[in-house]
N, C-alpha and C positions, 0 to 999 in steps of 0.2 A: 349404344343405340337403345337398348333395353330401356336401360335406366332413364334414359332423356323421354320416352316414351310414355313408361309409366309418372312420369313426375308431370308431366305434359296431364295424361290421366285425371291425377289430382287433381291440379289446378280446375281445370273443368268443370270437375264438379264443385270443388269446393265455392268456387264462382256462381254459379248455376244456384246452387243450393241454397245459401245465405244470399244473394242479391235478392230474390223472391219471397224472401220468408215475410211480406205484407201484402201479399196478394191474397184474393178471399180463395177458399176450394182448394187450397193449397193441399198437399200432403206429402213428406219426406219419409223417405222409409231405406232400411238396408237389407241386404237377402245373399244367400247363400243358395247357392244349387247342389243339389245332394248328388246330382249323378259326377261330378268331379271327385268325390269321395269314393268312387265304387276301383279307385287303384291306388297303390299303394302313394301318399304325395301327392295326391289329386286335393287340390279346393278349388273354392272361387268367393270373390265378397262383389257384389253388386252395391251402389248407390243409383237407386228411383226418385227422380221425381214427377208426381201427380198435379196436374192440373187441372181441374174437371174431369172430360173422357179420354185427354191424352196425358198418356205418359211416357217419359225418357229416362231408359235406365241405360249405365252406363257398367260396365265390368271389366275384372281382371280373372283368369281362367289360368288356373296352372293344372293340366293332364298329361301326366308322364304317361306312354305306353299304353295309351288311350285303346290301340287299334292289337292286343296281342294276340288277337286269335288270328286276326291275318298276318302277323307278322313272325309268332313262334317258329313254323317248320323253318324260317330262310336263319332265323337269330341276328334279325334287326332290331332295335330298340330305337323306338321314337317319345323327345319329350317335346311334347306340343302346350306351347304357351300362348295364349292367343290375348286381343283385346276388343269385346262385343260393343258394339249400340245397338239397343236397340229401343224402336218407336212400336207404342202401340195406343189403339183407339180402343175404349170401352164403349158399348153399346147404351144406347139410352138409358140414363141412370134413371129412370121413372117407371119402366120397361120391370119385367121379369127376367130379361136376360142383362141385366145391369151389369154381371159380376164375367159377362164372359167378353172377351176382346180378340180384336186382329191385329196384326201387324206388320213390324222387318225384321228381322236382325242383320248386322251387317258387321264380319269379323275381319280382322288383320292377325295371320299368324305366323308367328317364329318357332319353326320346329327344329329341333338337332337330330342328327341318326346319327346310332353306332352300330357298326355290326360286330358279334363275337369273332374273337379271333384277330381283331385291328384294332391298332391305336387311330386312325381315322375318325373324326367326325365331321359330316357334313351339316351346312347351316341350309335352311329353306324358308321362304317367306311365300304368303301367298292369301288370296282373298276367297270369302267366303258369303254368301247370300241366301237369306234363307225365309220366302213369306212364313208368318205362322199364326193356329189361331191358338187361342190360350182362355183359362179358368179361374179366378180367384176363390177363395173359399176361406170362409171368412166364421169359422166353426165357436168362435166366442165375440162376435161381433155387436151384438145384442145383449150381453152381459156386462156388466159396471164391477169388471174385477181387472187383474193385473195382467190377464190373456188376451182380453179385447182387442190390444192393437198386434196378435200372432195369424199370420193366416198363412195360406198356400198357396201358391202361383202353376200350375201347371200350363205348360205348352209345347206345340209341336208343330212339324211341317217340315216338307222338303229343303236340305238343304246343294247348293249349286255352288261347285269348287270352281273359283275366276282366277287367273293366269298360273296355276300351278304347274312346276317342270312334269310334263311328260314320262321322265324317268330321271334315277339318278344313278350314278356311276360313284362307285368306292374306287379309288384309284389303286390303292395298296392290292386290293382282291381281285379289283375288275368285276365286281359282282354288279348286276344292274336290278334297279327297282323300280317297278310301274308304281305312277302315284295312282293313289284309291280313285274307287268308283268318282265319276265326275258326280252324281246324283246320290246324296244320300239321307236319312229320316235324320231328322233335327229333334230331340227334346231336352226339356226342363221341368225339372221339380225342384223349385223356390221357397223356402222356407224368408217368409219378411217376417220383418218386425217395423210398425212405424213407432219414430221416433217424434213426430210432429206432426200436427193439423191444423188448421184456424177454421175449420167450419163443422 
């Protein structure tokens, strides 16, 4: 299911990406989110594409162990792999606040648990929703050198966990775990790079 998912993914964008590349305002770019880094096995590669004020990026999010401060005392181990869209609008590019945007995100995630002491692992799926506003910054945007197209994406906003179990049971232990808070803060720090523009 994995696999058929992410290859699914691709296509998408690979579709998206190159069907567009003659439209004016265009802009393609790729990007990494730094907070998937902060565990051991943690990344993520995004593909954005720019239109004008809207943009659609598309992601893959690999975070193992995401949650271990809430998880160390019980020695549950969660790998949470998720897959984002998200939409967002940039404010009037003519404006002062050009480079700041709002938007969705909207994730589909496959998580495994283990607990110490069992060979059990359980599979979970479940959805994720999350408004957010966000910041570009664009620190060599103005300069005619080879950093021009590197900037930084920050954003943030509540995020709202849709049909996740309630609890889950390790059959081997018997041990039960309440899924996380249903409300929780959302962020990203996006390191892009674009790779193309026509205007």
């Amino acid at each position: 299911m994995k696999h058929i998912i992410c290859t699914l993914f691709l296509f998408i964008l690979g579709n998206s990406t190159f069907a567009q590349t003659e439209d004016k305002a265009l802009k393609l770019s790729l990007q990494t989110d730094l907070i998937a880094y902060t565990t051991p096995g943690g990344w993520s590669i995004w593909g954005v594409i720019q239109h004008h004020e809207n943009k659609l990026s598309l992601a893959y999010v690999n975070f193992p162990n995401r949650y271990a401060e809430y998880y160390d005392e019980s020695g549950l181990k969660e790998h949470d792999q998720f897959f984002r869209l998200q939409y967002a609008r940039y404010f009037n590019p003519e404006k002062r606040m050009k480079d700041f945007y709002y938007g969705i995100n909207l994730e589909y995630h496959l998580r495994e648990l283990e607990e110490d002491n069992s060979t059990e692992k359980l599979e979970d799926t479940g959805f994720k929703v999350a408004p957010i506003i966000g910041y570009e910054w664009h620190p060599w945007g103005k300069k005619d050198n080879v950093l021009q197209n590197l900037s930084l994406a920050l954003w943030a906003g509540p995020t709202f966990l849709i049909s996740y179990d309630d609890e889950l049971i390790f059959q081997e232990t018997g041990s039960i775990y309440e899924a996380r808070e249903s409300v929780e803060v959302s962020l990203g720090i996006n390191v892009s790079y674009t790779f193309y523009k026509n205007y």
